[in-house]
N, C-alpha and C positions, 0 to 999 in steps of 0.2 A: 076716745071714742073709736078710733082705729082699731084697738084690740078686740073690743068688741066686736065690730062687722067683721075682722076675718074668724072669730068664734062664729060666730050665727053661719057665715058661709061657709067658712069648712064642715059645719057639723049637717049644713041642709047639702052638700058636694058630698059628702063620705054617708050619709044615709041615702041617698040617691044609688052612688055607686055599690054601696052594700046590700041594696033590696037586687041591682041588675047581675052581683055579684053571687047571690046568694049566701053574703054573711051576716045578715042584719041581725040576726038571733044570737051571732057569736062576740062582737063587737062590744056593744054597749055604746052609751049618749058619749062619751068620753074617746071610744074607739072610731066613732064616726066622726069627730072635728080632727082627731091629730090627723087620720087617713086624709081626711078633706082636706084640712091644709097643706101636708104634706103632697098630694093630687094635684092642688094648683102649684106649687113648685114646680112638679114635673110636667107638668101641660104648659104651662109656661116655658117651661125651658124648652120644651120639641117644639112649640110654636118660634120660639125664637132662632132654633135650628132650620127651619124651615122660613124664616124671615118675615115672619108675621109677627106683630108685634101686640102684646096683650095687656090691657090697663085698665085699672076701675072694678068696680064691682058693678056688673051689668051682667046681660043672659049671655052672653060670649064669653065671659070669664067664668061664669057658671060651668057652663058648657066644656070648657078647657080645663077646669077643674075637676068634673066629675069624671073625663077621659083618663085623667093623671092618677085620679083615682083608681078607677078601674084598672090601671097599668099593675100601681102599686099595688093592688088585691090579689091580681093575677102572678106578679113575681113572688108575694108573702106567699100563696099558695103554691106556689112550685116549690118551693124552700120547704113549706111546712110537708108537705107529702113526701120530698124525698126523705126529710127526718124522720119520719113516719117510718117507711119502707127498710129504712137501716136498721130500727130497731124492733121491727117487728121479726119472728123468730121465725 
């Protein structure tokens, strides 16, 4: 049942941050849970840098997932525009 709930909340975390992102057209149902999940990863982990400690699925861990998300949007797009900029002539 665990695999479940982190599908549903990575996918409802990375469609959140995709629509604040403006990538939700580019992603897909499948691009929005790895994002998501991989977002609570990293919200998680800067909250624990930061010594706050994050657990459960609840609107706090929401919340700290869709931040991590939006991180990771934000680094994939910096990556993906400087690839861009190389190759364009």
């Amino acid at each position: 049942m665990n695999i479940i709930a982190w599908i549903i909340f990575g996918a409802i975390a990375g469609w959140i941050a995709s629509i604040l992102m403006g990538t939700n057209e580019e992603q897909g149902a499948v691009g929005n849970i790895i994002v998501g999940i991989v977002g609570a990863f990293i919200g998680g982990f800067l909250m624990n840098v930061f010594g706050q400690e994050v657990a459960g699925f609840n609107l706090g861990s929401l919340l700290v997932a869709i931040i991590g998300a939006v991180i990771l949007l934000f680094i994939m797009r910096l990556f993906g525009r400087g690839h861009d900029a190389v190759n364009r002539p």
